[in-house]
MARGUDO-199917 format. One record per residue (C-alpha): residue number from 0; x, y, z; residue in one letter; chain. Coordinates in nm, 2 decimals. Example, Ala and Ser with C-alpha at 12.3 -4.5 7.8 and 13.67 -1.06 7.14 Angstrom:
! residues 2
ATOM resi     px     py     pz resn chain
ATOM    0   1.23  -0.45   0.78    A     A
ATOM    1   1.37  -0.11   0.71    S     A
//
This chain:
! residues 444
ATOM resi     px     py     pz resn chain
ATOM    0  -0.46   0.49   0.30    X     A
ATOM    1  -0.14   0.68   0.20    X     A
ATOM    2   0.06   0.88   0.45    X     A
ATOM    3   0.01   1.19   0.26    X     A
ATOM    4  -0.34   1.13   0.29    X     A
ATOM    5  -0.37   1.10   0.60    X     A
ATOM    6  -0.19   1.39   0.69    X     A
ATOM    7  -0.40   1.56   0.41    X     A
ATOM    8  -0.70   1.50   0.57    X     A
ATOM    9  -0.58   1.54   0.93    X     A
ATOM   10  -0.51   1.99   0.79    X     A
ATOM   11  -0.82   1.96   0.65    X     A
ATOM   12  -1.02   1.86   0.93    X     A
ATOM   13  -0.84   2.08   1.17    X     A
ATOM   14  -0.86   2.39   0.91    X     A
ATOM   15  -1.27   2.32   0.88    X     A
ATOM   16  -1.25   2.31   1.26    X     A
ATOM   17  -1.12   2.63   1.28    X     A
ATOM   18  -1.32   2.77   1.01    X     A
ATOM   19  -1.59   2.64   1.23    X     A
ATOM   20  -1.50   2.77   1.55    X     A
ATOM   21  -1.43   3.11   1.42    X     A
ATOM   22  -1.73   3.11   1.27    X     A
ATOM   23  -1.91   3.02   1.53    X     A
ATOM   24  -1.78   3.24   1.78    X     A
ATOM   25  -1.82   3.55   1.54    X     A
ATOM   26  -2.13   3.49   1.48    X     A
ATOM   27  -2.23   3.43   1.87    X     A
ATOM   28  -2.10   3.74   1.96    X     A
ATOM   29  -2.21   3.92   1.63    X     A
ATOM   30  -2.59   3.81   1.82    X     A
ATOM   31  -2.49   3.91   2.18    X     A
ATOM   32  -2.40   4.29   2.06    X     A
ATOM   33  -2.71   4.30   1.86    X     A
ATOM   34  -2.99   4.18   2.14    X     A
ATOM   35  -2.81   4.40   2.40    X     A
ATOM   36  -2.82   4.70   2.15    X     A
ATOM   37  -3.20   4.62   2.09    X     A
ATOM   38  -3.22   4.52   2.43    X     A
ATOM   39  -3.09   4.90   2.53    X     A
ATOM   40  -3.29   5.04   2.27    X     A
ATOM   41  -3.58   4.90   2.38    X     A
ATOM   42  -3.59   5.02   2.77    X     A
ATOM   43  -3.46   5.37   2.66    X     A
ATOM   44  -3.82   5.38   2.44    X     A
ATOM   45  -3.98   5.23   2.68    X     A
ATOM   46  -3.78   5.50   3.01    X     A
ATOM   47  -3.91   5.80   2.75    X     A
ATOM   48  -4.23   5.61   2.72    X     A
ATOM   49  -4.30   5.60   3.10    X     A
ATOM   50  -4.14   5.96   3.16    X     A
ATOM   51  -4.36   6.13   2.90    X     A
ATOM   52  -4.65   6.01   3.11    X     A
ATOM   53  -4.58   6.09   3.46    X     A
ATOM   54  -4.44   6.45   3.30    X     A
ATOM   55  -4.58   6.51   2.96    X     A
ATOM   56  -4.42   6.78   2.76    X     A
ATOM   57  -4.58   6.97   2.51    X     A
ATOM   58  -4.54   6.84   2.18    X     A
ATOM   59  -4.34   6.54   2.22    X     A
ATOM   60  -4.44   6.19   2.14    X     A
ATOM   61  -4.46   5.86   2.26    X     A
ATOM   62  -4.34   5.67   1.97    X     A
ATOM   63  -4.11   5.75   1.71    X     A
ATOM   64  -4.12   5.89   1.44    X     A
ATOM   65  -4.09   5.50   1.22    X     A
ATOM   66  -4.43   5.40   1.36    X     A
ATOM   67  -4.43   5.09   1.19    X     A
ATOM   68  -4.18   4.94   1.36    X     A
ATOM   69  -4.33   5.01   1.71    X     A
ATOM   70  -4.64   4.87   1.88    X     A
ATOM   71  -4.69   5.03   2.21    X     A
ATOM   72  -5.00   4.97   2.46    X     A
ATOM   73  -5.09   5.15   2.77    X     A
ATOM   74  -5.31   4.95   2.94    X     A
ATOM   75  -5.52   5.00   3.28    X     A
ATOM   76  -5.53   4.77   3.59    X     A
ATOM   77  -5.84   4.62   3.46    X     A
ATOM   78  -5.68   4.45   3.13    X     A
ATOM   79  -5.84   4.75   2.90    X     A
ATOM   80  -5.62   4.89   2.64    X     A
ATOM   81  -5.66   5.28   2.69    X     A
ATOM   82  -5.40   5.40   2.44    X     A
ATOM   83  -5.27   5.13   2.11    X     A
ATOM   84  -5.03   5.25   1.89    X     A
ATOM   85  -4.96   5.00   1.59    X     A
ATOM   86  -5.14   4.75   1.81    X     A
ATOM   87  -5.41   4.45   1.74    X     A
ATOM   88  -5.46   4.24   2.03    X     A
ATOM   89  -5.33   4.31   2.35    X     A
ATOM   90  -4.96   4.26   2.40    X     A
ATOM   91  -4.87   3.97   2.73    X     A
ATOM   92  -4.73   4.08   3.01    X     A
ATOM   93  -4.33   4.04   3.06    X     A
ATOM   94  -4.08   4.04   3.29    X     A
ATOM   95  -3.76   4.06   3.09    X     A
ATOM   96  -3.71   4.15   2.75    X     A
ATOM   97  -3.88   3.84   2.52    X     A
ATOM   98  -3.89   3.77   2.13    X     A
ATOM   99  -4.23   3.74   2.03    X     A
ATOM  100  -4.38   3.64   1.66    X     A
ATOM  101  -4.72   3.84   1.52    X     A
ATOM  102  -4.77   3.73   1.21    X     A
ATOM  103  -4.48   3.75   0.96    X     A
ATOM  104  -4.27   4.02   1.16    X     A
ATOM  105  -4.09   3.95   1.47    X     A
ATOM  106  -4.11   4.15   1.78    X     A
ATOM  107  -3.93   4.24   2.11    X     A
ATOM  108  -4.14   4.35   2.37    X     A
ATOM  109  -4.05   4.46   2.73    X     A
ATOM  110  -4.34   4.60   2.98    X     A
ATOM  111  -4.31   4.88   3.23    X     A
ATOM  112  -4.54   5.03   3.47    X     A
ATOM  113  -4.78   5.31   3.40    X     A
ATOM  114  -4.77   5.61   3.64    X     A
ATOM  115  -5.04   5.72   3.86    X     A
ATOM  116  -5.29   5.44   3.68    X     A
ATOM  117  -5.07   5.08   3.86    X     A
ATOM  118  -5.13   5.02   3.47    X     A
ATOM  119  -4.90   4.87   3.25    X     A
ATOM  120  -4.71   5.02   2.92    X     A
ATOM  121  -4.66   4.75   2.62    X     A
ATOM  122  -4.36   4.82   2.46    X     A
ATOM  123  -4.27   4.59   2.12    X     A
ATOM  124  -3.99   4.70   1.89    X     A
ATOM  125  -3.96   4.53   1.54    X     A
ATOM  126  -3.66   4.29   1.50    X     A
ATOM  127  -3.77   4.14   1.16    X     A
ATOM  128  -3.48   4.36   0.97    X     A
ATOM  129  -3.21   4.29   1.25    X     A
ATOM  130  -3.29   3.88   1.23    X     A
ATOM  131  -3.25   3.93   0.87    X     A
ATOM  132  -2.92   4.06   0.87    X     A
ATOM  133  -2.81   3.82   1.09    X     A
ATOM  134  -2.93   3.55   0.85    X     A
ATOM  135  -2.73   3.75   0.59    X     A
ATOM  136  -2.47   3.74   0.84    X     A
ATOM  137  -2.47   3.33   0.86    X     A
ATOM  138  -2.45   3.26   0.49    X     A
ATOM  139  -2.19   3.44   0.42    X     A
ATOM  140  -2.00   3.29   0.71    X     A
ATOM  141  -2.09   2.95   0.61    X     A
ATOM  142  -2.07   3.06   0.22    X     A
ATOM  143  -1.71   3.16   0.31    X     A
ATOM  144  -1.63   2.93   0.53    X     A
ATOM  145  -1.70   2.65   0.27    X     A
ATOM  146  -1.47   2.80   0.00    X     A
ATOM  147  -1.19   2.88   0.29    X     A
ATOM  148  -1.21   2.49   0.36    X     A
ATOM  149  -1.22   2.36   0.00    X     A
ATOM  150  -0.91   2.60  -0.07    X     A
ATOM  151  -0.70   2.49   0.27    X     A
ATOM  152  -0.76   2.11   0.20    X     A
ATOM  153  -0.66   2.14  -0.16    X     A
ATOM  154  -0.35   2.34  -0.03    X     A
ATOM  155  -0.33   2.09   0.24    X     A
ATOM  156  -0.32   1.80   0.01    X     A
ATOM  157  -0.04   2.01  -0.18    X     A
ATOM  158   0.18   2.06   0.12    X     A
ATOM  159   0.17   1.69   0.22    X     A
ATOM  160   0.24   1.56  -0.11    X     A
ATOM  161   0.58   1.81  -0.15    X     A
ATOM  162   0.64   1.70   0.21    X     A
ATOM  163   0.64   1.33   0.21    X     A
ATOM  164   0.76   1.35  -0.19    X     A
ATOM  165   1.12   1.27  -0.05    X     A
ATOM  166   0.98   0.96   0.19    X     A
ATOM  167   0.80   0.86  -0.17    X     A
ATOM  168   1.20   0.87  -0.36    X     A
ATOM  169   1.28   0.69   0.01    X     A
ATOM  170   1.06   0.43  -0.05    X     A
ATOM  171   1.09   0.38  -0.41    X     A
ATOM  172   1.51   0.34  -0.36    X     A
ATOM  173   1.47   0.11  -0.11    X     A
ATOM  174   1.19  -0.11  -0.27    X     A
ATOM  175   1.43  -0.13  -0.56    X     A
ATOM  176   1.75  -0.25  -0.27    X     A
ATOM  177   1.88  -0.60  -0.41    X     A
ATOM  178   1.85  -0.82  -0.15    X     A
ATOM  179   2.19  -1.03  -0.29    X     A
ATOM  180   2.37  -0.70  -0.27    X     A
ATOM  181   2.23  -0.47  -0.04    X     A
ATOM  182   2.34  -0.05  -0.16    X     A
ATOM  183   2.26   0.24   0.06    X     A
ATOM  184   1.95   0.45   0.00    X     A
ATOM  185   2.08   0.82  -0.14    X     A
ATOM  186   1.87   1.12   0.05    X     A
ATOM  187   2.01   1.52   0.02    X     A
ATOM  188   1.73   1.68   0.22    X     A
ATOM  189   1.76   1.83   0.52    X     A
ATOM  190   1.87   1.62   0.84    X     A
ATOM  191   1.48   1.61   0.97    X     A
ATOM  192   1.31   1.28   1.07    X     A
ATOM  193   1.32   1.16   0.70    X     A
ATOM  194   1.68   1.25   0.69    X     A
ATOM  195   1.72   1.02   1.02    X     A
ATOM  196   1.52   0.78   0.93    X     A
ATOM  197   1.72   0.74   0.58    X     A
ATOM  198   2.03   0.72   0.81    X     A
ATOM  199   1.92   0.47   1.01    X     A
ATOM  200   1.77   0.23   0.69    X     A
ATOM  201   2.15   0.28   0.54    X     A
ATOM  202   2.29   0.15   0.86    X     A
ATOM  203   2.09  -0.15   0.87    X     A
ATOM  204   2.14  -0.22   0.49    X     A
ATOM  205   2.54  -0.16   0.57    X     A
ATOM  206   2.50  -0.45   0.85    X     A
ATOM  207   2.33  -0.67   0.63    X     A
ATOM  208   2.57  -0.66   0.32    X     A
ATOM  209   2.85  -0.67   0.58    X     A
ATOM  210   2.66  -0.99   0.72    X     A
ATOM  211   2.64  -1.18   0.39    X     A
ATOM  212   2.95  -1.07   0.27    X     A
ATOM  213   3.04  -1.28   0.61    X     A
ATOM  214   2.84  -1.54   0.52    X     A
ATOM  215   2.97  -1.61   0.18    X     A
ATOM  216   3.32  -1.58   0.26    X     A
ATOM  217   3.23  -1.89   0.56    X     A
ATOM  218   3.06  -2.06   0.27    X     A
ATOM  219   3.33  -2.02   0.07    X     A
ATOM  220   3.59  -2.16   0.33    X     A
ATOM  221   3.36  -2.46   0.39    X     A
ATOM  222   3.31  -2.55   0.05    X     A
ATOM  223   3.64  -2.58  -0.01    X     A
ATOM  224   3.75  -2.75   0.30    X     A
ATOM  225   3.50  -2.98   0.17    X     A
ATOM  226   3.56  -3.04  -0.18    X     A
ATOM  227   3.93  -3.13  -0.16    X     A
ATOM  228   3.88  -3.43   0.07    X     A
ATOM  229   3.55  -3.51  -0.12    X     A
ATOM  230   3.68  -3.51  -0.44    X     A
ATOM  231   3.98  -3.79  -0.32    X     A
ATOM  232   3.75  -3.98  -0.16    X     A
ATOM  233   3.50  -4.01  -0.45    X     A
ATOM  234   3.78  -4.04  -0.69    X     A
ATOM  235   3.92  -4.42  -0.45    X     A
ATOM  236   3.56  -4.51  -0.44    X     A
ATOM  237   3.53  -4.49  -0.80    X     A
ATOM  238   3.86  -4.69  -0.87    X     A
ATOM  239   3.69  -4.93  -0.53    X     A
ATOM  240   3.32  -4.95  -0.68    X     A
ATOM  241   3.47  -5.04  -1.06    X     A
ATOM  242   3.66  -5.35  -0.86    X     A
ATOM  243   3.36  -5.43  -0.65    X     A
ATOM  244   3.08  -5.37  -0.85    X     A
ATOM  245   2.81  -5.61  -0.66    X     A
ATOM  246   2.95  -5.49  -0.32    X     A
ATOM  247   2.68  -5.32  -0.17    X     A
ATOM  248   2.83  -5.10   0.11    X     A
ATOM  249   3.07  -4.95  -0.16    X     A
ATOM  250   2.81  -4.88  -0.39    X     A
ATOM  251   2.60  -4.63  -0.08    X     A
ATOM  252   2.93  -4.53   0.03    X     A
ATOM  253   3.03  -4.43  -0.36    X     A
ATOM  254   2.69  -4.25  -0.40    X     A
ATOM  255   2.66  -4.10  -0.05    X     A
ATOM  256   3.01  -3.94  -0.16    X     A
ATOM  257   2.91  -3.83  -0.48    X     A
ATOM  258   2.60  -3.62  -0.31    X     A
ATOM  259   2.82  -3.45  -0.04    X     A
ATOM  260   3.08  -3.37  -0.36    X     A
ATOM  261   2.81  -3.20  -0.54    X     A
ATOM  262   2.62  -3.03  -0.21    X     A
ATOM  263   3.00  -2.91  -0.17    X     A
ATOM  264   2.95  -2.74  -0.54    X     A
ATOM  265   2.61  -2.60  -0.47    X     A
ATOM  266   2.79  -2.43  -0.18    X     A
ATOM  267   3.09  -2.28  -0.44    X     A
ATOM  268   2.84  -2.18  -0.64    X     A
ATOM  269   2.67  -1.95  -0.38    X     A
ATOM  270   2.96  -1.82  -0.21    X     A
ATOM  271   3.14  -1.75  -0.53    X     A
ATOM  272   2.85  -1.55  -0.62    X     A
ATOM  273   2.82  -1.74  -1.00    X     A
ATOM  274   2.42  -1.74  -0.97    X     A
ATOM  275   2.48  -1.36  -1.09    X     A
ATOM  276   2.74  -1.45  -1.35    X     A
ATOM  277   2.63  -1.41  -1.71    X     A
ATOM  278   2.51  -1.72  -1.88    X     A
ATOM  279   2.72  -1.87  -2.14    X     A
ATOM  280   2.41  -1.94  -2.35    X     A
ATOM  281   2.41  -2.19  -2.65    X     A
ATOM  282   2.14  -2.42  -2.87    X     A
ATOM  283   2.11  -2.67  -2.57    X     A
ATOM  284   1.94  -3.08  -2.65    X     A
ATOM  285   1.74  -3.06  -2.37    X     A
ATOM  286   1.63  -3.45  -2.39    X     A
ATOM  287   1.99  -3.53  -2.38    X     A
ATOM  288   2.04  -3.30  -2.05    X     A
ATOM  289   1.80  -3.54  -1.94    X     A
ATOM  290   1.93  -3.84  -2.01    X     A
ATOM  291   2.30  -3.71  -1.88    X     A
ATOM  292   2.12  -3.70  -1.53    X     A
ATOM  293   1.92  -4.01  -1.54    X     A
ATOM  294   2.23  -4.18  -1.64    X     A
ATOM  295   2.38  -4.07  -1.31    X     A
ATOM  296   2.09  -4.23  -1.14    X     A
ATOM  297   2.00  -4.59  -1.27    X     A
ATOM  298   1.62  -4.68  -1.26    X     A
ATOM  299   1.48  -4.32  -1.27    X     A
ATOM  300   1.20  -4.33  -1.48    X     A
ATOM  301   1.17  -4.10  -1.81    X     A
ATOM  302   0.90  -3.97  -2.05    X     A
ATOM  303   1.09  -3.78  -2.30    X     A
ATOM  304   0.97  -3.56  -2.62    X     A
ATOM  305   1.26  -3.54  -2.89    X     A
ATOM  306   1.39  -3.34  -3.02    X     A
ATOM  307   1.31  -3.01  -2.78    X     A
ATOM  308   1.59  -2.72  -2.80    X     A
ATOM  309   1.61  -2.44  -2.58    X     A
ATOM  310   1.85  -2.17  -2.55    X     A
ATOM  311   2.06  -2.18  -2.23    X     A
ATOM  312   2.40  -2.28  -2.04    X     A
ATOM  313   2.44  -2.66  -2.07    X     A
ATOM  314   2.64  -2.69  -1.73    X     A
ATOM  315   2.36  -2.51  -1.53    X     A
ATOM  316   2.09  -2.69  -1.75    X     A
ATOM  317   2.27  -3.03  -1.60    X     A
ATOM  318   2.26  -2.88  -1.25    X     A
ATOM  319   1.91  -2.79  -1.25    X     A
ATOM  320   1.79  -3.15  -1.33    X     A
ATOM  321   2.03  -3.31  -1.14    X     A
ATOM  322   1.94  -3.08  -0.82    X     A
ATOM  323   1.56  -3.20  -0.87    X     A
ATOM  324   1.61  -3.52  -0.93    X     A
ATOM  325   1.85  -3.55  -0.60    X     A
ATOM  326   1.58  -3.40  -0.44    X     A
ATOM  327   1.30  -3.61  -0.53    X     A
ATOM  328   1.53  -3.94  -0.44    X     A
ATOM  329   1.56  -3.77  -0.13    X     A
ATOM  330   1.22  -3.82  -0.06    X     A
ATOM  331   1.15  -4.12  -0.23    X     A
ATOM  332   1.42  -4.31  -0.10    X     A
ATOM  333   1.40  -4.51  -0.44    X     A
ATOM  334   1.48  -4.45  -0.80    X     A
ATOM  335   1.18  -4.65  -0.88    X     A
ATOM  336   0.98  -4.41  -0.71    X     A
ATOM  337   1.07  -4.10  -0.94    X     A
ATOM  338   0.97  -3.98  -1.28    X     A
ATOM  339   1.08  -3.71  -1.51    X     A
ATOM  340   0.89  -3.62  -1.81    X     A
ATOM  341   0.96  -3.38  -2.11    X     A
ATOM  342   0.74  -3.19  -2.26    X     A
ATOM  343   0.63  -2.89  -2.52    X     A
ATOM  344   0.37  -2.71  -2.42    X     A
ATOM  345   0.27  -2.42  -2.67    X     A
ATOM  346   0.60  -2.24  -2.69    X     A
ATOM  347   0.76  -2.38  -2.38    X     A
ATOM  348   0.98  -2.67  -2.27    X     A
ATOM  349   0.82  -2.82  -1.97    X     A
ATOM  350   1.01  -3.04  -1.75    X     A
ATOM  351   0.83  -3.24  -1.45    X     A
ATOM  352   1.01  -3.44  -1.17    X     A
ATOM  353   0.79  -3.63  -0.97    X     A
ATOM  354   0.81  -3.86  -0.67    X     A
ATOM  355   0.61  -4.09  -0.49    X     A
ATOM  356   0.70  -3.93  -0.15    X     A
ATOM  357   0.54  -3.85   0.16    X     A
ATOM  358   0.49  -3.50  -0.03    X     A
ATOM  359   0.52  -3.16   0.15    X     A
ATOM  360   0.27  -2.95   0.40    X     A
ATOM  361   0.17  -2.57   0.29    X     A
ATOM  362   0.47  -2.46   0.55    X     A
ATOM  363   0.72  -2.66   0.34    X     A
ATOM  364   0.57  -2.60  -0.01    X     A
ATOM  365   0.55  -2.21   0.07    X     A
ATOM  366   0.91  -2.17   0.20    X     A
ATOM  367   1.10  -2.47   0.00    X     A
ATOM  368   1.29  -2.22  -0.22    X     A
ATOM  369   1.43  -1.99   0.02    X     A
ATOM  370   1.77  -2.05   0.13    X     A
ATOM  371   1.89  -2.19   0.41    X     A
ATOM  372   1.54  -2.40   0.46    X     A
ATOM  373   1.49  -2.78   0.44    X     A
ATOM  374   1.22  -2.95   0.50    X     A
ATOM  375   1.37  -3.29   0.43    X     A
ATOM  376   1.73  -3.25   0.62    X     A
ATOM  377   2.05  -3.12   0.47    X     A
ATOM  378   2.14  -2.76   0.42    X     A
ATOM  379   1.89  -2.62   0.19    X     A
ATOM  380   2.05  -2.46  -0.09    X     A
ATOM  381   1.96  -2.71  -0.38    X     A
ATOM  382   1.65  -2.56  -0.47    X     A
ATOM  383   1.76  -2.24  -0.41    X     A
ATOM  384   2.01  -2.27  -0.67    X     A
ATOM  385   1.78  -2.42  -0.89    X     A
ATOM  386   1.51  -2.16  -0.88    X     A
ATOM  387   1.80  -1.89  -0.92    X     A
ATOM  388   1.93  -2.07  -1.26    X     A
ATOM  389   1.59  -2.16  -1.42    X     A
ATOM  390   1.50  -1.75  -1.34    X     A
ATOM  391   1.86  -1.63  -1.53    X     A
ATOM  392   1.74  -1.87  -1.80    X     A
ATOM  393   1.43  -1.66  -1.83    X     A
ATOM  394   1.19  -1.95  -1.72    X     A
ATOM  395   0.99  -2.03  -1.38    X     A
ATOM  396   1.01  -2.31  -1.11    X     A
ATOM  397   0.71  -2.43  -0.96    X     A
ATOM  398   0.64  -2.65  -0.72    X     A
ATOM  399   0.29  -2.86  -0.63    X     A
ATOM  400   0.27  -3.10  -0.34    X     A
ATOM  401   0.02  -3.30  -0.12    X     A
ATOM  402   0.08  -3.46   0.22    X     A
ATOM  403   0.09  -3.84   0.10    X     A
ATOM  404   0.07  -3.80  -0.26    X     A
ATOM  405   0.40  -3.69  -0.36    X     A
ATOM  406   0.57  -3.37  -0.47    X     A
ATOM  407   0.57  -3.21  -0.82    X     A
ATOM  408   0.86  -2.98  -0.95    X     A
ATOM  409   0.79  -2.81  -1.27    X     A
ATOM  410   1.06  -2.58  -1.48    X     A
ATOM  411   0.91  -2.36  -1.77    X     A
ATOM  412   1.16  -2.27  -2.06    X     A
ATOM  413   1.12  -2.11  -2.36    X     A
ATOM  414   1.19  -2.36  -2.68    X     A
ATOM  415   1.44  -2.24  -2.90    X     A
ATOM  416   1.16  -2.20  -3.22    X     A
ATOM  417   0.97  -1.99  -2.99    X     A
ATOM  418   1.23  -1.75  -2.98    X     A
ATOM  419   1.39  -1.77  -3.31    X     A
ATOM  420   0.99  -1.70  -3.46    X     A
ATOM  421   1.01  -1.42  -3.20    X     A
ATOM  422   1.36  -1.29  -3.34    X     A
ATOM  423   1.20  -1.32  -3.72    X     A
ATOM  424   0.88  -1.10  -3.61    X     A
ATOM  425   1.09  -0.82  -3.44    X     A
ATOM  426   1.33  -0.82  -3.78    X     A
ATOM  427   1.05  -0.85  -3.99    X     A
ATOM  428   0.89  -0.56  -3.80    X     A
ATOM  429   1.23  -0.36  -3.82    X     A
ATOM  430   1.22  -0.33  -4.19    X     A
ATOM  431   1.14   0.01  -4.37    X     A
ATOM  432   0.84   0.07  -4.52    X     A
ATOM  433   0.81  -0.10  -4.89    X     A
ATOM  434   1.07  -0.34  -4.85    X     A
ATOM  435   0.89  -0.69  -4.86    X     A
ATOM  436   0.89  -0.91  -4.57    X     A
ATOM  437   1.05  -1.23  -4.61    X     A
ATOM  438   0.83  -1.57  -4.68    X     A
ATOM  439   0.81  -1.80  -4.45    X     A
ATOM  440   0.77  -2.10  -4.65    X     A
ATOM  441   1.07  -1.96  -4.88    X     A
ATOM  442   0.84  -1.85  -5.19    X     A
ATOM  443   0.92  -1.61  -5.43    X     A
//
């Protein structure tokens, strides 16, 4: 559930519970006054009742004048009811004040003593009207009550929407933060929580750009001090290997150079931040990007469609396929042991390397493209710089391994006559109104 929500619903609930309290306590002591004013009505009436009969007065009366609303009994020692004013049946016998139903009124009767006689007098007052109005009184507590709470939670919804709206522009800056080049997060409200929290968020992004601007520049340095020496050495084992071409131990040395010359690259690459270079796209062969990498590696298998164009940058094409193949010799340990296929699928240009390896757990296969990891030794930028090329190209990298089955790299391109069919639709689809759209087939 959303924070504003939450807080939404956190007003509301307290605003019902004050509603509800209020209420309730208005409405207790609304009762309390009322019985006590009944309750002192009632033994006045029944204080004249009992004084008219020790000392009558001429003329006066033991009920008032609303006779319907007063039952009064003067009853003798023996039980008999000598005098019954708006009576029935005998009225019990209290010793405090008590409520009382007779049929569809409700009375409140108190009992005193009758003078001279060790009688009783039978006082009942009718309450029916007062328990009405406090009915009354109770729905329109609860009837205002309810539209007091539907009107706070709506405002209370409101409130916490405007007040969390800038922790919602917070959020939505820093979802959109690139991680390869973290930027600060912009706030101009008021230096609250939000505004420290903000604050704080910035600093952190600050020490993570410093961090990788760190990083690359040490990825930088080593990729140099790597590729000079590299580049010699391959260069003598080249002019070595062409004298010695049966010699075995020049042969691994020659190729075990050539790897660390190109895992030097990768590195340039990163650190010189080219992976967010544009693309110098062009009409690329794709089967003959291919075949430059297999050529590079002697007894790779290949399954290859011709011919299958896509649009892209030939030198990061190359490094793609040569980045998976490496990868998949890696595993294999044998060029026999690998296979890359060409395909078109629908409108795509699909490209499979697979090896015969011991394949990859879910660990491996869920984490193989982030940088820095390697689940097969070395430093784990390969793939990361392949997944990075094939995504600039506009296409996907996926990957599908099982322990002791072999690992599965698949990139997903878009084939040049997919796009230059999309290019014709959106032209054709530019055109004004009555200007006929060109035939395909060339007819007239």
């Amino acid at each position: 559930m959303a924070l504003r929500a939450r807080i939404g619903l956190a007003a509301a609930a307290l605003t019902v519970a004050v509603i509800a309290a209020f209420g309730a306590v208005a409405y207790r002591e609304f009762v309390r006054q009322q019985d006590e004013q009944l309750r002192v009505l009632l033994a006045e009436d029944l204080e004249r009742v009992t004084a008219l009969l020790d000392r009558p007065a001429l003329g006066a009366s033991f009920v008032p004048s609303e006779t319907g609303a007063v039952i009064l009994q003067l009853v003798t020692p023996s039980g008999q009811v000598a005098v019954d004013v708006g009576g029935g049946e005998p009225l019990p016998v209290v010793r405090e004040p008590t409520v009382f139903q007779r049929g569809d009124r409700t009375y409140l009767l108190t009992t005193g003593v009758w003078p001279l006689t060790n009688g009783s007098v039978r006082l009942a007052h009718d309450i029916t009207s007062a328990l009405a109005v406090r009915r009354d009184l109770l729905e329109v507590l609860v009837g205002v009550g309810v539209l007091v709470t539907v009107v706070a939670v709506g405002l209370a919804f409101v409130g916490a929407r405007r007040m969390l709206s800038p922790l919602t522009m917070v959020a939505r800056q820093a979802r959109g933060v690139d991680p390869a080049s973290p930027g600060g997060v912009e706030y101009r409200g008021p230096r609250d929580e939000i505004g420290d929290l903000v604050a704080a968020l910035n600093a952190a992004l600050e020490a993570i750009g410093e961090r990788k601007e760190a990083e690359r520049r040490f990825l930088l340095e080593v990729a140099h001090e790597l590729a000079g020496p590299l580049t010699l050495v391959n260069y003598h084992l080249g002019a070595v290997r062409r004298d010695h071409p049966e010699d075995a131990h020049v042969r691994a040395a020659a190729e075990g150079t050539r790897e660390l010359l190109r895992t030097s690259q990768d590195l340039l690459v990163l650190a010189r931040g080219e992976l967010d270079l544009p693309l110098e796209t062009r009409v690329v062969d794709l089967p003959r990007v291919v075949g430059r990498v297999a050529d590079e590696y002697p007894g790779v298998r290949l399954d290859l469609v011709e011919p299958l164009e896509v649009v892209g940058d030939r030198e990061r094409l190359v490094q793609v396929v040569r980045n998976l193949v490496r990868n998949a010799l890696q595993a294999v340990g044998r060029p026999d042991g690998v296979e890359v296929s060409l395909r078109r699928e629908g409108d795509a240009a699909v490209l499979r390397v697979r090896d015969e390896g011991p394949g990859m757990s879910e660990e491996t296969v869920r984490r193989v493209f982030d940088h820095g990891f390697s689940g097969r030794g070395g430093v784990g930028v390969g793939l990361t710089v392949c997944r990075r090329l094939v995504e600039q190209h506009g296409g996907e990298l996926r990957v599908e391994s099982r322990v002791g089955e072999g690992t599965t790299f698949e990139v997903r391109l878009e084939t040049l006559a997919s796009r230059l069919g999309e290019a014709e639709e959106r032209a054709s689809e530019a055109l004004p109104a009555g200007i006929p759209r060109p035939d395909p087939a060339g007819a007239s």
